[in-house]
C-alpha positions as CSV (number, residue, x, y, z in Angstrom):
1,X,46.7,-32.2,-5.3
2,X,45.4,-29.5,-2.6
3,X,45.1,-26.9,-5.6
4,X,42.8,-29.1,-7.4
5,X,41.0,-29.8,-4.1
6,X,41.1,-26.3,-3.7
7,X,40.0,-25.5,-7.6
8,X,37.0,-27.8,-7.5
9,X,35.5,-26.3,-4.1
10,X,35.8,-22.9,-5.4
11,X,34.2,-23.7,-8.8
12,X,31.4,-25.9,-7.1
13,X,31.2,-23.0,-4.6
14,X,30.7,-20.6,-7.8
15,X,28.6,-22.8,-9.9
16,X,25.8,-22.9,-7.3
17,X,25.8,-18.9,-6.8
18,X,25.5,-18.2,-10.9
19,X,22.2,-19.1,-10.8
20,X,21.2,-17.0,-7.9
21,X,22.5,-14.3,-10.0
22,X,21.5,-15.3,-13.2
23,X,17.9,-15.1,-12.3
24,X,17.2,-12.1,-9.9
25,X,14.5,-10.2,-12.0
26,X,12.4,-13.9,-11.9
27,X,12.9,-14.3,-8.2
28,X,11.4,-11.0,-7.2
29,X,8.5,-11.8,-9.7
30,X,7.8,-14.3,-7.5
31,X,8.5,-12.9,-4.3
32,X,5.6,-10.1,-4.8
33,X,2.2,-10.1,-4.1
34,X,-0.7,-10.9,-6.8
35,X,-2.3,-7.6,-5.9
36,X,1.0,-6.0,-6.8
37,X,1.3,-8.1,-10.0
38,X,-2.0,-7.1,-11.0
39,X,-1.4,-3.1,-9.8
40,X,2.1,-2.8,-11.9
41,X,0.3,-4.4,-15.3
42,X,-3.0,-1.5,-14.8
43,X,-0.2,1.1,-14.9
44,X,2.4,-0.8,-17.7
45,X,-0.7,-1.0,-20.0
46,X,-1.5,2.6,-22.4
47,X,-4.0,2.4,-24.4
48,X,-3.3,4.2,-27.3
49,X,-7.3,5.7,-28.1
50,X,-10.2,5.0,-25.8
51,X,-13.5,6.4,-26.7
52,X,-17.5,5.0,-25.2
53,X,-20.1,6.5,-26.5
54,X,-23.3,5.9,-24.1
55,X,-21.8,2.8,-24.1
56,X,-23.3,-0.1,-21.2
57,X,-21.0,-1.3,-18.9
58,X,-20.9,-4.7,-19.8
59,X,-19.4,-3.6,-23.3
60,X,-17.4,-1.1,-21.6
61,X,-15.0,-4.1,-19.3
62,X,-15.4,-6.4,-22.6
63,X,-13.4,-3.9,-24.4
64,X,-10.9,-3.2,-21.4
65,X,-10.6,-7.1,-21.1
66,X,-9.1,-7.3,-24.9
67,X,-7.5,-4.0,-24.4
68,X,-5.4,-5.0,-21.8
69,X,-4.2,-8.3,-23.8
70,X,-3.9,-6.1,-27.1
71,X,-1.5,-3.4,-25.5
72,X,0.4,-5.3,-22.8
73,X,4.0,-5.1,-23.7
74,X,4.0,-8.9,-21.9
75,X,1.5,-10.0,-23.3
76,X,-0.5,-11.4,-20.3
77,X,-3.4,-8.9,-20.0
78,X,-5.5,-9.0,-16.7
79,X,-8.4,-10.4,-15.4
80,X,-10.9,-8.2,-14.8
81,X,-15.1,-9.3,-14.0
82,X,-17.7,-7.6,-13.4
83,X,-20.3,-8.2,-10.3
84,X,-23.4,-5.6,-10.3
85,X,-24.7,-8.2,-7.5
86,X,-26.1,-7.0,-4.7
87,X,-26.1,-9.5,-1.9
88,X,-29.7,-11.0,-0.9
89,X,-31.3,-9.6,2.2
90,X,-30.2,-11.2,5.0
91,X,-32.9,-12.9,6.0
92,X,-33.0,-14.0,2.7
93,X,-29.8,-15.6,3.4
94,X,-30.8,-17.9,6.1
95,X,-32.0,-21.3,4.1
96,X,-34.1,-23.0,7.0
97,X,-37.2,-23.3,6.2
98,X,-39.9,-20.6,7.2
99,X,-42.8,-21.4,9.8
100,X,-46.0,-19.4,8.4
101,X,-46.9,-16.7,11.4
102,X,-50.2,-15.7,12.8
103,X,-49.5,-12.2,12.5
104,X,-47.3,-11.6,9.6
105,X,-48.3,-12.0,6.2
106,X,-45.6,-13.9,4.6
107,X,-46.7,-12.6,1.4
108,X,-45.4,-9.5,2.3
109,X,-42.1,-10.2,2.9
110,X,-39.3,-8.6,0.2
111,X,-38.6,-11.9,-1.7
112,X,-36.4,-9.7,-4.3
113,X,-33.2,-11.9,-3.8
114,X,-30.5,-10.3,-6.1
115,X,-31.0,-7.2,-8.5
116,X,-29.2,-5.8,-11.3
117,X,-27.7,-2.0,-10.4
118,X,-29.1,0.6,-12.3
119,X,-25.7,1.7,-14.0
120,X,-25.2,4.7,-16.4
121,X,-24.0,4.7,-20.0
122,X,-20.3,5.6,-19.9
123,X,-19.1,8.5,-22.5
124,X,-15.6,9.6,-22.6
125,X,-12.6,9.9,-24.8
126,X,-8.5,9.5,-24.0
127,X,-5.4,9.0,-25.9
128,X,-2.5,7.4,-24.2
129,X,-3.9,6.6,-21.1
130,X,-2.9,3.5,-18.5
131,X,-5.9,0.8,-17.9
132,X,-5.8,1.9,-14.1
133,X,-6.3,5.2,-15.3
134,X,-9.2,3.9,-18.0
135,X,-10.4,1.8,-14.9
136,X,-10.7,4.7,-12.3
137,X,-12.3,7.2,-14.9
138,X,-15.0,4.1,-15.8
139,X,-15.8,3.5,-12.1
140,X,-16.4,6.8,-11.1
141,X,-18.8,7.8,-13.8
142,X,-20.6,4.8,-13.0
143,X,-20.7,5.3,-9.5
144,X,-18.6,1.6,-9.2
145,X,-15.2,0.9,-7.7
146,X,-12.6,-1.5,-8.3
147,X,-10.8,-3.6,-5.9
148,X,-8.0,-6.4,-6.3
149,X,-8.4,-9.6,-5.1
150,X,-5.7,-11.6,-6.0
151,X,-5.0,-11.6,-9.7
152,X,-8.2,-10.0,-10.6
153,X,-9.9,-7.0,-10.8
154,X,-13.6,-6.8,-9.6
155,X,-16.0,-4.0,-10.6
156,X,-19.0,-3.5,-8.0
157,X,-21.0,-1.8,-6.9
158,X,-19.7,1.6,-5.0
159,X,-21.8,0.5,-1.7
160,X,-20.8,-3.3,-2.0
161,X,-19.3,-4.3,1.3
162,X,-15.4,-5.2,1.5
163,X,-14.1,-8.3,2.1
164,X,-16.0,-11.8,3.5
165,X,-19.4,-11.7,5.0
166,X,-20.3,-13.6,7.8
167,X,-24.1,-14.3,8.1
168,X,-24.8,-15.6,11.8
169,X,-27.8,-16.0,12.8
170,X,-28.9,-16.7,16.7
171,X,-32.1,-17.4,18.6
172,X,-32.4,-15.4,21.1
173,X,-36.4,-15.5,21.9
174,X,-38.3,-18.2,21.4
175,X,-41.5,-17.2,18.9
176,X,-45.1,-16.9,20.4
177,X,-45.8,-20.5,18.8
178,X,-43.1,-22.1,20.6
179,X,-44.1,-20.8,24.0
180,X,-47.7,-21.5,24.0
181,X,-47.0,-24.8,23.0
182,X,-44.0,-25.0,25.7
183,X,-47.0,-23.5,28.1
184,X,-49.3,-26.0,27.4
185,X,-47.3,-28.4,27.8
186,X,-46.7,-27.5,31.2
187,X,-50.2,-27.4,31.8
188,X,-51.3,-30.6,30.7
189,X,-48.0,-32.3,32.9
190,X,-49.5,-30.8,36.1
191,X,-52.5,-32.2,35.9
């Protein structure tokens, strides 16, 4: 009787540890970081022939896009997208409305908002090369970078800040309007 005991904690003891065995490779896929997800499929991914000729950029990430899904040995691909925006000026930013000044001509304020980069046509030619690789080569001859942000990549803008931007903005003077009405105010009270 205290064998069997014995025989059916030891096998319950086992039965729950095979599967922490069984299934290593799928816990540390889990375990790691998007970014490094995304990092390890660039560099799994060879391309067997890339060749642009004066080709735009928007064609240029198209073609990487189906690329990457074409040649992955997984068959998962990555995300990449493409952002030539530039952020708006900041005081462009700032959605309260505008009092009209006195002595600034609103008209001549830069109401531009956000542009399209100027980027360059993109001519080379590889064989056998990894998508980071393709990716790094593309940047740089378009004066763009790359940076991972969870399982994507994002092409911008070489100057394009990094991370969140925080836009606060504070009053620290009141404007001329304010305090000759604040002033006139006080005059008409002491009288």
């Amino acid at each position: 009787m205290k064998r069997e005991i014995i025989t059916i904690l030891i096998m319950s003891m086992l039965s729950g540890m095979l599967p922490a065995y069984a299934e290593p490779e799928q816990e540390r896929k889990n375990q790691r970081s998007p970014e490094a997800a995304v990092l390890e499929a660039l560099n799994r991914i060879i391309l067997p022939e890339v060749s642009f000729r004066q080709a735009n950029i928007q064609e240029v990430i198209e073609y990487l896009i189906q690329a990457s899904r074409e040649f992955d040995p997984e068959n998962e691909g990555v995300n990449i997208i493409l952002n030539l925006n530039t952020p708006p000026p900041a005081e462009d930013r700032d959605k309260r409305p505008r009092e009209r000044s006195f002595f600034f001509d609103d008209s001549e304020q830069d109401q531009r908002g956000i542009e399209k980069q100027d980027v360059p046509p993109v001519t080379f030619t590889a064989r056998q090369i990894s998508l980071q690789e393709t990716l790094r080569i593309v940047t740089e001859l378009t004066n763009l970078r790359y940076r991972l942000r969870g399982n994507v990549v994002f092409v911008v803008p070489h100057d394009a800040p990094d991370g969140e931007i925080t836009v606060r903005v504070y009053d620290v003077m009141p404007t001329i309007k304010e305090r000759i009405r604040d002033v006139s105010e006080d005059l008409r009270l002491r009288r």
